[in-house]
N, C-alpha and C positions, 0 to 999 in steps of 0.2 A: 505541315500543310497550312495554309493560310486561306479562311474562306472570305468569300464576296459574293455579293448578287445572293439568286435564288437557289436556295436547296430542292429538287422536284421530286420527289422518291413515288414511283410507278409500282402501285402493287395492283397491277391488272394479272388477274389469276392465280393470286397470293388470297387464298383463301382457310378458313381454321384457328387463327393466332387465338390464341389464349394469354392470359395473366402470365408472367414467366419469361413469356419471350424476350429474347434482346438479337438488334441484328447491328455486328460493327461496320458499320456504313462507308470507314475510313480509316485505314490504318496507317499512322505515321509517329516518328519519335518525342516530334511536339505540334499542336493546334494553337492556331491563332485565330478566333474569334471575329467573326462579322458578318455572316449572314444578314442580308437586309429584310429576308422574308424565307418559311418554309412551308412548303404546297405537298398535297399529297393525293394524285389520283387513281382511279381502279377502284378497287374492290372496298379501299376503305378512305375516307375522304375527308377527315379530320379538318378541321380552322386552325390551327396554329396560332398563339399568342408567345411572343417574345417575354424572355425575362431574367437577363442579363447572361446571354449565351445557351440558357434552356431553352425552349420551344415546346407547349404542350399544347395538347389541342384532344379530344374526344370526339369517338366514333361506334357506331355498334356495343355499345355497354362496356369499351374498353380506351384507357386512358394512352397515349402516345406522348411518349418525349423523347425529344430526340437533345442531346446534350453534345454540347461543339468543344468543350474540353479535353473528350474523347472520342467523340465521333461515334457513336453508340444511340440505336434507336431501342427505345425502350418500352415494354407493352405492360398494363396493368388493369385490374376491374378496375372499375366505377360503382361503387356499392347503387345498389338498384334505392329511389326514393323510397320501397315501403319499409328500408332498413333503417331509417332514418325517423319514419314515422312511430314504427314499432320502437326505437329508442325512447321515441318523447315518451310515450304510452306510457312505458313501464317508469321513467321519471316520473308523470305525472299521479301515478297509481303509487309510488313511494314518498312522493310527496303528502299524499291523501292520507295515506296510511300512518305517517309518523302524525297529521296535525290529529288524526284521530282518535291516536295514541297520547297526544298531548292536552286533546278535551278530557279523556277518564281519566286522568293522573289530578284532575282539579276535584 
């Protein structure tokens, strides 16, 4: 299969996707590469950004890629920000704790 133009994938009343999912959008013995844009309406409505045949874009706490090598849309979390914040935290409290540890050792 040889793509061009727009990819439009309709999840009007595709509702539930979780982390895990994959849908093969396209089955053929080889892909050739060229989508010029990928759109997505219904139920979840991601932005899509190009990147060298990947396509990913985020929606409802969960990451979308759709991949032209195989024709495969692919579903993943998106770790929520307080997971993120809760990292620094505990770096910054490890941080703390070793200079604190390296004030009593003088």
């Amino acid at each position: 299969v040889t793509f061009d133009g727009t990819l439009n994938i309709d999840t009007t009343g595709l509702t539930g996707l979780i982390a895990g999912d994959s849908f093969q959008l396209f089955s053929a013995g080889t892909y050739t590469p060229g989508f010029t844009s990928v759109a997505m309406t219904g139920a979840y409505v991601p932005v899509f950004s190009p990147g060298s045949g990947v396509w990913t874009g985020t929606d409802a706490g969960l990451a979308f890629t759709f991949t032209e090598s195989d024709g495969t849309l692919r579903i993943a979390a998106v770790p929520e920000p307080s997971v993120y914040a809760m990292l620094a935290g505990v770096l910054a409290l490890g941080l703390g704790f070793r200079r604190l540890q390296r004030g009593r050792a003088v």
